[in-house]
N, C-alpha and C positions, 0 to 999 in steps of 0.2 A: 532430488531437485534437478540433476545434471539431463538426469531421464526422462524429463519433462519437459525440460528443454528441448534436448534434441526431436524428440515429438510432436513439437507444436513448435511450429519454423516461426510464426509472426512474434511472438514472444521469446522465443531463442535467438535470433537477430538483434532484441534490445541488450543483452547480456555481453555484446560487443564491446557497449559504451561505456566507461565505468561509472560513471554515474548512474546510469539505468540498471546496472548491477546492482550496487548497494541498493539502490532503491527495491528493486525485486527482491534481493535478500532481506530488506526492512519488511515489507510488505506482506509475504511468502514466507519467512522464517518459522519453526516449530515453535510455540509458545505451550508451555506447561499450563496456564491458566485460559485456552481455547483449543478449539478442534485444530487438527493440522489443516492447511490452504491449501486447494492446488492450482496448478494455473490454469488462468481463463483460455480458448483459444484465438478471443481477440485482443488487439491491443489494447484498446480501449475500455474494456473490463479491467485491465491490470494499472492504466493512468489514473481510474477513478480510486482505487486502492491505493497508491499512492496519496492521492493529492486528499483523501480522506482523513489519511496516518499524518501527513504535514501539515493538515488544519487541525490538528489536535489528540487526533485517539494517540499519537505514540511517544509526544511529549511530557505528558507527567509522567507516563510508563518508563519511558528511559531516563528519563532524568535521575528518580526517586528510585527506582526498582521497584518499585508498587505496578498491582494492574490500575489504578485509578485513571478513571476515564473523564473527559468532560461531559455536562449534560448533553443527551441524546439529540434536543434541539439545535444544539450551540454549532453542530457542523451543515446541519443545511442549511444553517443564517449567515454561516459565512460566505457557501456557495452561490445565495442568493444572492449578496453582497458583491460580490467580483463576478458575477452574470452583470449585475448593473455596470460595472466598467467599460466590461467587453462589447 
C-alpha cells in the first residue's frame, strides 16, 4: 500500500489528511472474500470508491462481519438521488 502511494503522487497526497486515510484504507484494504484493490492513478476513481462503500457496500460488512452486500441497484438510486440535490 505505502508503495503505491508513493507512486502515484495524486492519491498519495490524499493519505496526508486523516480522514482520507482511513477512507483509502476502507476502500483499498485486503479483503479475503475479493481480489486485492490497487490504486487508481486519479483522484477521482478513488472518491467514487469511497462514497460507493458509504452508501452501502461496507456497512452490513463491517457491522456483522459478514460479506453481505445491499442489492446491486440500491447504490445507483442512491447516487441518482443526491445527483438531484446537487
Amino acid at each position: 500500500m505505502l508503495d503505491e502511494l508513493r507512486h502515484k503522487m495524486a492519491v498519495g497526497g490524499m493519505a496526508q489528511n486523516p480522514l482520507l486515510a482511513t477512507l483509502l484504507c476502507l476502500a483499498f484494504s485486503p479483503n479475503p472474500s475479493r481480489l486485492p484493490l490497487s490504486f487508481p492513478l486519479r483522484r477521482v476513481e478513488v472518491y467514487e470508491r469511497m462514497l460507493e462503500g458509504l452508501l452501502g457496500e461496507w456497512g452490513q460488512a463491517k457491522a456483522t462481519g459478514t460479506d453481505a452486500r445491499p442489492p446491486r441497484g440500491l447504490i445507483p438510486a442512491k447516487l441518482r438521488l443526491l445527483e438531484e440535490w446537487v
